[in-house]
C-alpha positions as MATLAB code, in Angstrom:
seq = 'XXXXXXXXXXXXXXXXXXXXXXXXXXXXXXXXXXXXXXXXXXXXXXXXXXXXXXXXXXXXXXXXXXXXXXXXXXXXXXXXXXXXXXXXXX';
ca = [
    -125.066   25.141  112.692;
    -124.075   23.000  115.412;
    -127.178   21.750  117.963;
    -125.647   22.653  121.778;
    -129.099   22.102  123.350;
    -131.477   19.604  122.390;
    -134.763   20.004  124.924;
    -132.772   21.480  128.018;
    -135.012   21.131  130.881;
    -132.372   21.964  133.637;
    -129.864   24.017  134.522;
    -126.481   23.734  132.894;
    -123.651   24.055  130.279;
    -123.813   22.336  126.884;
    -121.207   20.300  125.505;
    -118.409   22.167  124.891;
    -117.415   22.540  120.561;
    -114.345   23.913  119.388;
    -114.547   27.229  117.126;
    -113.123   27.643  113.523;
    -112.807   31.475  114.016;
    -114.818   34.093  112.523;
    -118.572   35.654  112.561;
    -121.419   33.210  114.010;
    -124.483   33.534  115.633;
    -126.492   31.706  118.313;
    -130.239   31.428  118.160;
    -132.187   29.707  121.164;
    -136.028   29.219  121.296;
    -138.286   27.489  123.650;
    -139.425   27.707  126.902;
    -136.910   29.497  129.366;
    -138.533   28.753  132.461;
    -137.410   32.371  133.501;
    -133.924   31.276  132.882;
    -130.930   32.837  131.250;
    -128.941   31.618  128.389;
    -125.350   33.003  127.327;
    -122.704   31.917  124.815;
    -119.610   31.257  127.142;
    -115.914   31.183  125.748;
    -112.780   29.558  126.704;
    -109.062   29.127  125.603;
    -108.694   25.937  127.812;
    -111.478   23.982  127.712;
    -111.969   24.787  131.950;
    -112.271   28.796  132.197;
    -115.267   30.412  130.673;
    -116.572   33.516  130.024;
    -119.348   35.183  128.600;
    -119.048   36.094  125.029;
    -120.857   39.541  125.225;
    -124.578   41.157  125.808;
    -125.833   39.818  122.137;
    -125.341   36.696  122.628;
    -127.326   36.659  126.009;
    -130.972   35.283  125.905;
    -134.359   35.678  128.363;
    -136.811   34.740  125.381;
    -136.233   33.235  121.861;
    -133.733   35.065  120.003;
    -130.838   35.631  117.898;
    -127.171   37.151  118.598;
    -123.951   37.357  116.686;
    -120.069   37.162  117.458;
    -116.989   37.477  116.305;
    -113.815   35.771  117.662;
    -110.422   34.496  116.678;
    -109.851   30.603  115.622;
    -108.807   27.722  118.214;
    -111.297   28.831  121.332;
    -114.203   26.402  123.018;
    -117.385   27.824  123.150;
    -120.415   26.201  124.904;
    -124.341   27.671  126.306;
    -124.610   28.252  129.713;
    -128.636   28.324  131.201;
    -129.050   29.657  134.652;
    -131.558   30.283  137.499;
    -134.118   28.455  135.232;
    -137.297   26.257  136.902;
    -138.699   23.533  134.066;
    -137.088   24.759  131.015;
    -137.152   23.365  127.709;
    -135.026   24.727  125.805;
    -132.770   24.257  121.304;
    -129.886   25.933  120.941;
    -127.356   26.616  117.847;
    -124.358   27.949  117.271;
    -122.702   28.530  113.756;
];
């Protein structure tokens, strides 16, 4: 598992990691300071989507995926107020 947030306290995206193809999952825990969290996706390293519903977070949880080999995928929190957030991918 790969750590993409380490004690977010503000909104924003998470270093972006490159993806080796196959099932994962994403688990996030913490406080969401009535945030959102989603696993985004992107072919180029600048366009991003969101990966799908599981993978989308209010309160601590756990989602999977699937997707193909050579993507970037990254977290994405949003309309948080004093977060503090872990997140992992893998």
């Amino acid at each position: 598992m790969h750590k993409f947030f380490d004690g977010q306290t503000a909104d924003g995206d998470s270093d972006a990691h490159g993806w080796y193809g196959g099932y994962g999952v994403v688990v996030v825990t913490g406080d969401f300071g009535g945030g959102t969290v989603k696993l985004q996706v992107s072919a180029d390293g600048t366009n991003w989507a969101d990966v799908n519903l599981e993978t989308q977070f209010t309160a601590n949880g756990c989602g999977t995926f699937k997707l193909p080999a050579n993507l970037w995928l990254r977290l994405d929190l949003s309309g948080s107020t004093n977060p503090d957030l872990d997140g992992w991918v893998g």
